[in-house]
N, C-alpha and C positions, 0 to 999 in steps of 0.2 A: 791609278790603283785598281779600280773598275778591269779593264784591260789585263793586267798585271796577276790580278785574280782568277779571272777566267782561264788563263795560261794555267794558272794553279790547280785549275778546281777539275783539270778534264782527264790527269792521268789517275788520281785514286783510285775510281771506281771501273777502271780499264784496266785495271789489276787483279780487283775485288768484284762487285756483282757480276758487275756485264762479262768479264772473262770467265765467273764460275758459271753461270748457263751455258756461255758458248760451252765450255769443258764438258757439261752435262750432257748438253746437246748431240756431241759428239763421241758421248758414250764414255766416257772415263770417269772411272768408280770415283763413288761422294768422296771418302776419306783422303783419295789423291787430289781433290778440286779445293778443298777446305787445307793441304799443304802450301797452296796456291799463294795464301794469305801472306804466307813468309816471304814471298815477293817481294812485300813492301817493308820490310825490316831496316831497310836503307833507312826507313823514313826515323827508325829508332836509336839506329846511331850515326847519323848526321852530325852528331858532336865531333865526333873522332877528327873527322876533315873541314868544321866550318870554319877553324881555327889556320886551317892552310888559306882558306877561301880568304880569309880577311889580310892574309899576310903575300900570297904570293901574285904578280901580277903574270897574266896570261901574253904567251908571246904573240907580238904582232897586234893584236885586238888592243891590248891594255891603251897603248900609246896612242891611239886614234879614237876609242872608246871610252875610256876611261874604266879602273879597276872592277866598279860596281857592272856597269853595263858590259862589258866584254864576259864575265863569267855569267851574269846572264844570257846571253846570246850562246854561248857556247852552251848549259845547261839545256835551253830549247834546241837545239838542234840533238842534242843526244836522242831528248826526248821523242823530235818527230821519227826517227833515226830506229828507236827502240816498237815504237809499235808499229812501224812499217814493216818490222822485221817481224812482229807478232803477226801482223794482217797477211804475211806469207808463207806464215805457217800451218798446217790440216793438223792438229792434234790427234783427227781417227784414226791416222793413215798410221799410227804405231809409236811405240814409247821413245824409239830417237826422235820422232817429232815435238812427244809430248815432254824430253827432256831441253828441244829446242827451244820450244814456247816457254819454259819456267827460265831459261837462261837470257830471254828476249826481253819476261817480265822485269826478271832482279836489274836488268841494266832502264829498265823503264823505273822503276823506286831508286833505284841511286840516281839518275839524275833528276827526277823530278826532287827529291826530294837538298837536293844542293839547289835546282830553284826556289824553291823554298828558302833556302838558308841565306840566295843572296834577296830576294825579294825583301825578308824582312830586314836585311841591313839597309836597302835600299830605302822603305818606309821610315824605319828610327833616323839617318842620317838623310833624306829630304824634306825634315817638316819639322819645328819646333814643336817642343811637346804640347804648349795645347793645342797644337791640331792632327797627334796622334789618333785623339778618337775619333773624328772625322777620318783620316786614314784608313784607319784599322775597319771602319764599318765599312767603307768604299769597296775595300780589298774584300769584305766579307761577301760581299753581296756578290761580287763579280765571283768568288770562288761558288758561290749558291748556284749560280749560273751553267759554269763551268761544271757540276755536277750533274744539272739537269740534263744538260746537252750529252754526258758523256752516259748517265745512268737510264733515264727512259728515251732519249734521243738514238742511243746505240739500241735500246730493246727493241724501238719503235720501228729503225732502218732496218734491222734484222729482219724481224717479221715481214716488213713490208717486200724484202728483197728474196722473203721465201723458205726459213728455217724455222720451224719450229718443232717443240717434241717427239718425237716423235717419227719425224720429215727433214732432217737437218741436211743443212745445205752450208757448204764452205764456202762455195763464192759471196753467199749473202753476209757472211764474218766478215772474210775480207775486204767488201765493197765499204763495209760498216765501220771495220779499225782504220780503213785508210781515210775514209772521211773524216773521222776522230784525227788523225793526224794533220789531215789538212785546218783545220780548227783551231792549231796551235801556231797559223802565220799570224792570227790576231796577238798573242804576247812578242811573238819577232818582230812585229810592226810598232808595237809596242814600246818596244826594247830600243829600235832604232831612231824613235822619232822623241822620247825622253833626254832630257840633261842628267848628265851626271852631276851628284848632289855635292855642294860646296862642302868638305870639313876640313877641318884642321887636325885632326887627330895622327900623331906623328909617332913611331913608334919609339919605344926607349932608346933603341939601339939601331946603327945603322948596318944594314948586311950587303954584302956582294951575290952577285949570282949564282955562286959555290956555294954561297949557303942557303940559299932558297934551294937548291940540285939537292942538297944532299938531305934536308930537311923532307922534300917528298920521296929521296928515296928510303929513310926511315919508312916514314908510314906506308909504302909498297912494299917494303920486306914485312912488316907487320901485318900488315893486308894480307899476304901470300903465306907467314905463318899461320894467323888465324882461317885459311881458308886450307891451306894443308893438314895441319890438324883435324880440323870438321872434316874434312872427305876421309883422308885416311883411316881415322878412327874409327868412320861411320861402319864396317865392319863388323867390327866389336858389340858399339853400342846395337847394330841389330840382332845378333845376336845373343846380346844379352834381355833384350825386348821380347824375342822368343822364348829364349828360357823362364822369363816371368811371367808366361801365360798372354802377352800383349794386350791386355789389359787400357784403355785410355790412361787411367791414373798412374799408372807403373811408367806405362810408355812416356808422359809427362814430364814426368821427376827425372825417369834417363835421358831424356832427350835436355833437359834444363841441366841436366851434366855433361851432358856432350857437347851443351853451346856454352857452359861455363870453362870448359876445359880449353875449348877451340878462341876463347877471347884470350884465357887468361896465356896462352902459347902465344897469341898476338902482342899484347900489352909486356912480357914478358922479352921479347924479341926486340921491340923497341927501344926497351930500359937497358938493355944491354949493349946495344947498339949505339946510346947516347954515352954510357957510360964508359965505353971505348975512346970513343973522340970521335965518331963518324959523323956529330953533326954539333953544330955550335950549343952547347950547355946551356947559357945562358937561351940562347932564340927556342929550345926545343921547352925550356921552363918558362915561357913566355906564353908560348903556344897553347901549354897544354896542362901544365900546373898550376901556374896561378890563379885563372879563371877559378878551379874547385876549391883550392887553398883561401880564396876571396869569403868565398860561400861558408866554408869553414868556420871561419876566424868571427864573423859576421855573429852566428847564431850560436856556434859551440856543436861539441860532438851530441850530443843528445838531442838537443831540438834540430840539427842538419838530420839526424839519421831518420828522425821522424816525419821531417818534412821529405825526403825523398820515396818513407814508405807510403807515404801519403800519395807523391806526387807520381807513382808506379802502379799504384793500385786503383785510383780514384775513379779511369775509366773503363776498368775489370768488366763490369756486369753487360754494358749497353755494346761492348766492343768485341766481347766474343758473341753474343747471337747474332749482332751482326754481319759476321762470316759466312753464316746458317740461312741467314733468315732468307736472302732470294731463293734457295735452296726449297727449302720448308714451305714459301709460299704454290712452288710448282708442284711439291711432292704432294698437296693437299689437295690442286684443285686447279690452281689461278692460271690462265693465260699469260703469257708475256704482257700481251699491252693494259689489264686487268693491272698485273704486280707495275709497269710503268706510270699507269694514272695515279694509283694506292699509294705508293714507294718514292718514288721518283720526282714527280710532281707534287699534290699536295703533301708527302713527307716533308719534302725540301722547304716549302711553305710555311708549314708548320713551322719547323725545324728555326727556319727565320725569325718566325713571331718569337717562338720560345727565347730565342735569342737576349730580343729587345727588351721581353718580361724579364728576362735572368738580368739583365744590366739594370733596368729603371729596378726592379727590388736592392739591387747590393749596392744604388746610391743611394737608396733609400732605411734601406735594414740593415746593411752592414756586408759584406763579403762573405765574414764566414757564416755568417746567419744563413746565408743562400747557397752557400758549398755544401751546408747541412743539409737543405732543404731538396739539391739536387741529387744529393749522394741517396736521398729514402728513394725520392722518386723513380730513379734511374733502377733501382733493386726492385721496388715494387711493382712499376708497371710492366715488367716482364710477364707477372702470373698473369695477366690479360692473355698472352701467348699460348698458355696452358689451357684457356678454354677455346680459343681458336682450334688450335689442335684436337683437341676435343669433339666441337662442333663441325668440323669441316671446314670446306668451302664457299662462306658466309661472308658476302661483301661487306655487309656492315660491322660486322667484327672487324675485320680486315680491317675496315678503315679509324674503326677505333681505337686497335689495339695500334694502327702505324701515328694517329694523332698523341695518342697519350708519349707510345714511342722516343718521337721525335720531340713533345712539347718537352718532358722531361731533358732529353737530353741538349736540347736549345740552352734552357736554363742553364743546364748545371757546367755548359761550354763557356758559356759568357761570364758566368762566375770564376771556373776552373780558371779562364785565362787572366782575370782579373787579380784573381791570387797568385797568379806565376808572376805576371807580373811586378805585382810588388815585390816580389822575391829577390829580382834581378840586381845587380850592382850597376850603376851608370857607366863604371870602367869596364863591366865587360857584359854588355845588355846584349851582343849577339849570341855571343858562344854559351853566355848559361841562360840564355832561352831555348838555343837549339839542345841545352844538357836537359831542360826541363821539360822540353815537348817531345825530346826522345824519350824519356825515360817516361814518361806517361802512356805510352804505347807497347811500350819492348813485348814485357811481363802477358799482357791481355792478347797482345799480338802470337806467339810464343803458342799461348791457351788455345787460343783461336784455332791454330792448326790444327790443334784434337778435336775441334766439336763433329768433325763429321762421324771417327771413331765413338764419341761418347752418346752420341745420337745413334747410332747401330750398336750401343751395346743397350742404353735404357728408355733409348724412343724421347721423339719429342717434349713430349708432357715433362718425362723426369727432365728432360736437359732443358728447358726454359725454367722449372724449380732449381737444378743447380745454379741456373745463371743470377737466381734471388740472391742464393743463399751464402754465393764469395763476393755478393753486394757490400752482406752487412758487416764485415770489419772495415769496411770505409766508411760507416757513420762512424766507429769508434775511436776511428783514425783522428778523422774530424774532429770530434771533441776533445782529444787530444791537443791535435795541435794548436786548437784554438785556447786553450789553457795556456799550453808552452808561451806560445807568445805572447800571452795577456802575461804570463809571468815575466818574462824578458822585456817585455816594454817596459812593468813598472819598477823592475828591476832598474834600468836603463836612468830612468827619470830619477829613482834614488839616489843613485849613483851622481847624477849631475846636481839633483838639490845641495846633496851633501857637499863635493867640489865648491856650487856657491857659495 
């Protein structure tokens, strides 16, 4: 899992920081380097296909591999594949290059983030549950790892190989993502030298090969609807971004309709598709319905819709500035290897301890006591940012404001996941984890893409005060939901006293 993590942990931030400086670097406006971000979107709807991942087995690998390990192997090769193709690209040399690089990126988040999806089936189905948590911190640590290496590891290679501010230098990127690539034979080595995990879990129904074919070719016409839609339209929706002045907020709300329009052409294309006969009825309500329907039935419409606004919103504040924030820290002052020691290393550090604190308090206080706890922090220690920005280029702010940063947001990870957790159904633990860890990105991800526009329209200072201030309907959330539930448990318990 060590291993397995480290594989995990090196494409994020080869997405995100270390590809927004390259981008800078190389002279491409803030607000196109912070669209960047939506690179990693895969990572947010990974539901849609982990549901094939679990059902369909891969030709030629499965049978020698077994199901888990062959779509992992096949996930790492995209991946080394994906940023080979980034390390070959000059983003200066002009906008087909810089539309190369964003198309290099998005196939770098869709497969890293299907390793993901089979990693964790791989952890839940190699290890009885109590030695989940043993697992799960194994895997933490190795993806902590996996970020150093990719986040001041790549700032570090860079510089050393000769780019900076100012002086940028393409072969030094290059030299730099393809070492990043080679990085990732440690999860193939990995992947090769692991047993595939004993289960017994057998599905309701048995299918032929026609229906696995026809099954993904659903989701590829829906794919290809939802991404027909988004480009086509995109037209429109620019021009209607003009016409409201372009605005970040304006632009926001139309762009959240232009990706609401482009899913619901996808999901809509699908349903119609099943409801012809193009794929077996039942296997596509296997797939793809029942997992939510579960979740459903489970809590009720009222406390589900809560729990998902909750679960969409929770890491709003810490996840848009951090689009910015490598960003913000150049635009102030910092060096690369300055933002690398700060950010990178003792963040990650940090980041870990906060970790450990967030788990020993929610055995100790409760979960949602520490959901609560992490949702203030995570809003508050932002205005730290706002006297950075203020003050300049001040190391020891810097590092206080990346300690508080990261300690908060340790915390409130270890908790967050704690409560997803619980959330899960044992019959469908992969697919509505992968619904609850996308849907906790999407929304903040989405934002994200504006903060370089809303940073050139009200400057730093106000956008780290914005970032407070869509904090605080996630305490309210909070206590929300911590009610709902305390009412549905003893709801529950009534219900069965009375029965005895």
């Amino acid at each position: 899992m060590v291993f397995l993590g480290f594989s995990a942990g090196i494409p994020l931030l080869l997405i995100f920081s270390s590809l927004s400086l390259w981008l800078r670097e190389a002279g491409v406006e803030r607000n196109a380097v912070t669209f960047f971000s939506w690179a990693a979107l895969g990572y947010s709807f990974k539901f849609v296909w982990a549901p094939l991942i679990d059902k369909l087995p891969v030709p030629l690998l499965t049978r020698s591999l077994g199901r888990r390990r062959s779509w992992l192997l096949m996930a790492q090769v995209a991946v080394i594949a994906a940023i080979v193709a980034m390390a070959l690209i000059d983003p200066a040399t002009g906008s087909g290059q810089v539309r190369g690089m964003a198309l290099a990126a998005v196939l770098l988040g869709f497969s890293s983030a299907t390793q993901d999806i089979v990693i964790d089936a791989y952890r839940i189905e190699s290890a009885p549950p109590r030695l989940q948590g043993l697992m799960s911190s194994t895997y933490i640590a190795g993806y902590r790892t996996g970020m150093v290496v990719a986040g001041a590891g790549a700032l570090y290679l860079a510089a050393l190989f000769g780019s900076e501010a100012g002086d940028y230098s393409f072969q030094a990127w290059r030299l730099t993502y393809l070492m990043m690539a080679g990085t990732m034979l440690v999860g193939v080595l990995a992947t090769l030298l692991i047993k595939e995990p004993e289960t017994r879990r057998t599905d309701a129904h048995v299918y032929g090969a026609s229906d696995y074919l026809r099954l993904v070719g659903v989701f590829a016409a829906g794919a290809s609807a939802f991404a027909g839609a988004f480009f086509l339209s995109g037209e429109l929706f620019g021009a209607l971004k003009s016409s409201a002045g372009g605005g970040p907020i304006g632009g926001f709300f139309l762009e959240t309709l232009h990706f609401a329009l482009a899913v619901s052409a996808g999901a809509a294309t699908g349903w119609l598709l099943v409801a012809a006969g193009a794929v077996n009825r039942i296997m596509a309500s296997e797939t793809w319905i029942e997992p939510a329907l579960d979740f459903f039935r489970r809590y009720g419409l009222r406390t589900a819709m809560l729990l998902l606004a909750l679960i969409g919103l929770y890491r709003i504040s810490d996840i848009v500035l951090g689009v910015i924030s490598n960003v913000f820290y150049q635009d102030i002052g910092f060096s690369k290897p300055q933002i690398a020691t700060a950010v990178k290393t003792f963040g990650v550090v940090i980041s870990i301890g906060g970790g450990l604190l967030g788990g020993l308090l929610a055995t100790r206080y409760g979960v949602m006591r520490i959901l609560m706890l992490g949702a203030i922090l995570s809003a508050t220690t932002n205005l730290i940012f706002v006297v950075l920005a203020l003050a300049g280029p001040s190391l020891m702010l810097l590092y206080l404001a990346v300690a508080a940063d990261n300690l908060a947001a340790g915390l409130a990870s270890a908790a967050f996941v704690a409560f997803l957790s619980s959330l899960t159904s044992v019959s469908f633990t992969a697919v509505q984890y992968a619904i609850f860890s996308s849907l906790m990105t999407l929304l903040p991800k989405v934002l994200g893409g504006y903060s370089g526009s809303i940073v050139d329209g009200i400057g730093y200072p106000g956008f780290f005060v914005f970032t407070t201030l869509i904090g605080v309907p996630v305490v309210l959330l909070v206590w929300l939901a911590d009610r709902s539930l305390a009412i549905d448990e003893r709801a529950r318990r009534g219900a069965a006293t009375e029965a005895t």
